[in-house]
N, C-alpha and C positions, 0 to 999 in steps of 0.2 A: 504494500500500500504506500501512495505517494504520500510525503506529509509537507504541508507548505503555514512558514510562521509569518502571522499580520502583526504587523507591528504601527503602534500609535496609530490605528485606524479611528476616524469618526462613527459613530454609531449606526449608520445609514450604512457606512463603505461596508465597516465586517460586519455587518448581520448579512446584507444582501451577498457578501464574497463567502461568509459560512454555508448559508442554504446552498447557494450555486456549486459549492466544493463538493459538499457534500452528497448530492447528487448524483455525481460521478464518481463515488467512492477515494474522495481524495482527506486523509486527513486534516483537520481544520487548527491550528494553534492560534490564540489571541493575545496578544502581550501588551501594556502599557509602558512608557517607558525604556528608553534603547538601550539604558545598561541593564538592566533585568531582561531585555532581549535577547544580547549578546552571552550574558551566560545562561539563558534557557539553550540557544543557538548551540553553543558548544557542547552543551551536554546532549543536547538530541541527533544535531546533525541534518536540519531539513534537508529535503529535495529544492528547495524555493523561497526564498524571504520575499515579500509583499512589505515596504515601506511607505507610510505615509507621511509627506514633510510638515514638519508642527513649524510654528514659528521662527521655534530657534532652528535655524538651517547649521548653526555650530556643532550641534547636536550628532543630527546625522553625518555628518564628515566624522567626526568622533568615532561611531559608531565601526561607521567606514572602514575608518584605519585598524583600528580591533581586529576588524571582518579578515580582513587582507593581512594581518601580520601573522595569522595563525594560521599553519598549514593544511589545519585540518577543516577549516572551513573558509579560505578564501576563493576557491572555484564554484559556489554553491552562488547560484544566481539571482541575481538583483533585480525586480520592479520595480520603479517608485511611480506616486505618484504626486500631488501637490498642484500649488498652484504657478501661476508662468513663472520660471526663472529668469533673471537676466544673462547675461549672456557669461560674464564672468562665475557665476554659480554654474551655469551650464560645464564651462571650462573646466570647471574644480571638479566635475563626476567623472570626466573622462579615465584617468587610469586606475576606477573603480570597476568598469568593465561593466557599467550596467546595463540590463540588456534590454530593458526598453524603459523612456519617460514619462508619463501621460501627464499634462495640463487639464486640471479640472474646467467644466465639466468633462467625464470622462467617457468616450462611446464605449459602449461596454461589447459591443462586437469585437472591436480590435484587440482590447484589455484581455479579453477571453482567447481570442487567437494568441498573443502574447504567452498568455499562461500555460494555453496548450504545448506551445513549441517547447517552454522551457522543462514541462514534464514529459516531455515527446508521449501526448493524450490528446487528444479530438474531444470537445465540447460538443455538445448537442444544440446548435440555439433552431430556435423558431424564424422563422424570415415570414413570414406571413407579411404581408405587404398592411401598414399601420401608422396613421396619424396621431401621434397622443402628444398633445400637451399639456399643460400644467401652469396655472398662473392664478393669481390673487389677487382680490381688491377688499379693503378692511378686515372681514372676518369672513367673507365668502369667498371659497376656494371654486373654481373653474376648470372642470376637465371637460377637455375636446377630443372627440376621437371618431375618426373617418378611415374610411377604406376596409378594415378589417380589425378584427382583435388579437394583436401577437402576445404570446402566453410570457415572455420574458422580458415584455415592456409592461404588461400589467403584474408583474412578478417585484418588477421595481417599484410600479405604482405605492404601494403602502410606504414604501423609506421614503418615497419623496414626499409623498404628502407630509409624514410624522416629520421629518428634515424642514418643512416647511415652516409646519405651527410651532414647531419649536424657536427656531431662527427669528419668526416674524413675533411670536408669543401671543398666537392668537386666543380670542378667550371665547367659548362659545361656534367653537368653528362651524361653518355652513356647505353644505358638499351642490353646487349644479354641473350635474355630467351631462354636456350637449352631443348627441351622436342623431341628429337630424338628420345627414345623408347617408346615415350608416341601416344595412337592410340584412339581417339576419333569418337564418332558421334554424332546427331543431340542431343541426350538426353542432351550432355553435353557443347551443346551452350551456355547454359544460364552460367554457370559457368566459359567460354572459358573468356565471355564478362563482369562477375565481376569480372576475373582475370583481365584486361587489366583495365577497370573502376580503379583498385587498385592502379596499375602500375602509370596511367595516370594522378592521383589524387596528388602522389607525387609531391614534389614541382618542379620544373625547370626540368623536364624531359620534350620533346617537343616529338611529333609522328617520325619526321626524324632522330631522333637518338636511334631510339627503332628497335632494329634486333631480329630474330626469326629463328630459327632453329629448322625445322621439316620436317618429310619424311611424314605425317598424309594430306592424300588427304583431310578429311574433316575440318581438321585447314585451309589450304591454300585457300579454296574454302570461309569457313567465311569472310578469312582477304580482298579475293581480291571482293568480294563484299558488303562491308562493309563501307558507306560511314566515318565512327566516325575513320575508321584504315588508312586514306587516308595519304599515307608518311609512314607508316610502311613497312618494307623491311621484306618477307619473303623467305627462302630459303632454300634447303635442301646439300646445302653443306658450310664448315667454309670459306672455300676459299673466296666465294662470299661475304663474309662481313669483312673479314679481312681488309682490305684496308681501304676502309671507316670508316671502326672502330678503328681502333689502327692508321691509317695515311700513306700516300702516300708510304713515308720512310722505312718502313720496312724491317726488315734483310733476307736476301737470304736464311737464315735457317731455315725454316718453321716449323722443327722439334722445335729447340729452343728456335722459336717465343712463339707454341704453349704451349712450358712446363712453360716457365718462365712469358709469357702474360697471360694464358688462366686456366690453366692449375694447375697457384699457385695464391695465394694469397698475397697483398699488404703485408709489414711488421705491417702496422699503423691499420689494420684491429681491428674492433672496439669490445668488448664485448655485445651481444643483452639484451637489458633489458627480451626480452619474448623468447624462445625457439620455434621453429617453430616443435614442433616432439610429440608426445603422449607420454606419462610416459610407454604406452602400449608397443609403438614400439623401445623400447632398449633390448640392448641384458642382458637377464637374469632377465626381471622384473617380468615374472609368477617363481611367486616358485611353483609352484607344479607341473612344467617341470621338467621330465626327465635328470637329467645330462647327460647323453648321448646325447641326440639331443641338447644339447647348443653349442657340437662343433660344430665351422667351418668346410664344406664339402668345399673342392677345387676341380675344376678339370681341369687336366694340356693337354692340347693336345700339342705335339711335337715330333718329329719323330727324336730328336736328344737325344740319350740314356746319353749322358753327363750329358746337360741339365735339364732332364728327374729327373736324380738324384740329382745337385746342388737343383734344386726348390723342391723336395719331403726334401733335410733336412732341408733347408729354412721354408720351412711352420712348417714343426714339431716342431719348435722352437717356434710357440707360437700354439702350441698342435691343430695344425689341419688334420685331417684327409683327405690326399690326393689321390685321382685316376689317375692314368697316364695312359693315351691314344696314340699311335704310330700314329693315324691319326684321321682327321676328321670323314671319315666313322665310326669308331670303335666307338670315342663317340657319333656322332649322333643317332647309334644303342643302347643305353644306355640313352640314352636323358632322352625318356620319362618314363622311369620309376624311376628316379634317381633325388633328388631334391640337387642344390648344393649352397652354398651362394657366391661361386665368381671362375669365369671359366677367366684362363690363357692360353693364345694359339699363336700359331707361324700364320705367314701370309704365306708363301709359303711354302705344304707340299703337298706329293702327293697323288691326287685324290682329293677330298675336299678341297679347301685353305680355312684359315679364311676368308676371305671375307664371302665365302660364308657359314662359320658357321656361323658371327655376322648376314648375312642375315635369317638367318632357323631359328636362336631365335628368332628376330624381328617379323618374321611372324607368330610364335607357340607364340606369349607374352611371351614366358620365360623371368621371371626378376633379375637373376641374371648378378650382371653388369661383365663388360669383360674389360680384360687389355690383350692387345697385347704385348706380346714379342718377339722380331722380333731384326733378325740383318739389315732389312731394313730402309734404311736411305731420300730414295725418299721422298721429297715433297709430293708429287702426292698419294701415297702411304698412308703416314701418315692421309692426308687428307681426303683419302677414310673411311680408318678405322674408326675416328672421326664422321666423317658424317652418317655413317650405326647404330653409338651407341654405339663403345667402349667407357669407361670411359676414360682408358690413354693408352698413348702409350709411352712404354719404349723399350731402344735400347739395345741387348744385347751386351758385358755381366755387368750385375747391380751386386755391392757389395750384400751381403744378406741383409746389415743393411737397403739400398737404397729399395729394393724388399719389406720388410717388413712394412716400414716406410710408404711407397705408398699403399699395401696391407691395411692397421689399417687406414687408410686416406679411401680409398673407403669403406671400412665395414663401418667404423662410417657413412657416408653418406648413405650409403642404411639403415642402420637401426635407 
């Protein structure tokens, strides 16, 4: 059996890197502390030390030398992890031989490749193709998640949450998991229910303040016959849980509420020890792609030719290649042969309204996400679009810098 020691780990890192170990039959040791490391080290002898850099970086160089002056444990290999080094710190690890570095947050696919090579063992991960993120505004916490449910991004989910309310010290924490274009069935019960096990696991979260947003018949049908989800609120419009969520009080601007409550993020928001996203799914990680296909496909529906043109040199500006459509019909006819990474569209045009284009993706799984640009101001209105699956909803007319800024915000999310 392999045995690998974690050293000065945060709470989130070794609990998630014990379960993970353990799993694959790999010994798990925890240690506090580098000089109580170094002589647990010698007397055991790992396959692997896992370091975590605490503040004092003196520390671990210390260690370091220890590591390396003894014959019997200076070939035994080094992970660390921490936060960005400067370049001189960098310098200082080199004739430490360490065999990989990772800057928090940390993809946990590659970390795992890492670990494998060093025990020469293969990890099992999930690639399930998955959206998940993670983010906060006062005391309510915000999961998003599209595409699918991967069993080792929702594996992390509980650290990061618990990482969070700790970090932030939220009191009374509030859970809304938005998975509006996400469309399940029976296969993926079991995974609906270690999402929620995850959730639930966290600390001070209770069932009655856990809300769920979804149009997915066979979510709604699990939760409402499910005795363990008894006091979970689900629902397929924001309206409905606004109130209870955010409080009686709430401002009459439902737009406003939605961008500055829902929509953004606390300032205090925390940096994640683990990255919830594959090294796989960022933009530009296969080199042996095509430059061509790394651009941005846009595609704009609006029947207002102004418009039409402010947003086609908007995007060009960070070199994406846009398609402009005069109506719904035109790009619906275009749909399906056209793949695009993020569709902008007006709500009332004629023939087709958005509505009922965020509805004809919904239904075809198209998964590029959608931001409404609308000079509509309605409540009602706002609400609808949210609920069907647009990502955001902005009021025209938006600066470029405002349109851009939100644009790089949703890409980084879907990818």
């Amino acid at each position: 059996m392999k045995h690998v020691l974690i050293v000065d780990a945060t709470p989130l890192f070794r609990e998630y890197l014990k379960e993970k170990l353990k799993e694959e039959n790999i010994e798990v040791e925890i240690i506090q502390g580098q000089n109580t490391a170094f002589t647990k080290l010698v007397s055991q002898l790992h396959d692997l030390i896992i370091i975590n850099i605490t503040d004092n970086f003196d520390d671990t160089i210390d260690f370091l030398d220890k590591k390396m002056s003894n014959p019997n444990t200076g070939q035994i290999p080094i992970i660390m992890a921490g936060p960005k080094l400067e370049k001189e710190q960098i310098q200082s690890l080199i004739p430490y031989k360490i065999t990989k570095y990772f800057s928090k947050p940390i993809k946990f696919d590659l970390f795992f490749e890492a670990i494998g090579r060093a025990l020469r063992t293969n990890f099992s991960l999930d690639t399930t193709d998955c959206i998940l993120e993670l983010h906060q505004n006062e005391n309510v916490i915000f999961i998003e998640i599209a595409k699918g449910l991967n069993r080792e991004k929702l594996s992390l989910l509980k650290y990061n949450i618990a990482e969070l309310i700790t970090n932030n010290k939220i009191q009374n924490p509030k859970v809304i998991i938005m998975m509006s274009d996400l469309s399940l069935s029976f296969v993926d019960g079991s995974n609906l229910e270690f999402m929620m096990e995850n959730i639930l696991n966290a600390q001070h979260i209770s069932r009655k303040n856990i809300k769920i947003l979804t149009m997915d018949e066979f979510t709604k049908q699990l939760f409402e016959g499910h005795k363990e989800y008894e006091g979970i609120v689900v629902a397929d419009s924001i309206s409905t849980v606004l109130p209870e969520l955010l409080g009686e009080g709430i401002a009459t601007d439902m737009l406003q509420l939605i961008n500055e409550r829902i929509l953004s993020s606390s300032k205090n928001n925390y940096t994640a020890t683990a990255e919830m996203r594959f090294q796989s799914e960022l933009p530009g990680s296969d080199q042996d792609q095509d430059q061509s296909s790394n651009r941005i496909k846009i595609a704009v529906i609006d029947d207002d030719p102004v418009i039409q043109q402010i947003l086609q040199a908007t995007f060009a500006r960070i070199n994406a290649d846009t398609d402009i459509f005069n109506s719904g019909i035109q790009f619906m006819n275009k749909i399906s042969t056209h793949n695009y990474n993020l569709i902008v569209l007006d709500i009332f045009m004629p023939g087709i309204s958005g509505f009922d284009i965020i509805t004809n993706l919904h239904n075809r799984n198209y998964k590029a996400p959608i931001i409404v640009y609308s000079s509509a101001t309605q409540r009602e209105v706002v609400i609808q679009a949210l609920s069907l699956g647009a990502r955001s909803y902005l009021v025209k007319p938006q600066k470029p810098e405002a349109l851009l800024q939100k644009v790089r915000e949703i890409l980084l999310a879907a990818n």
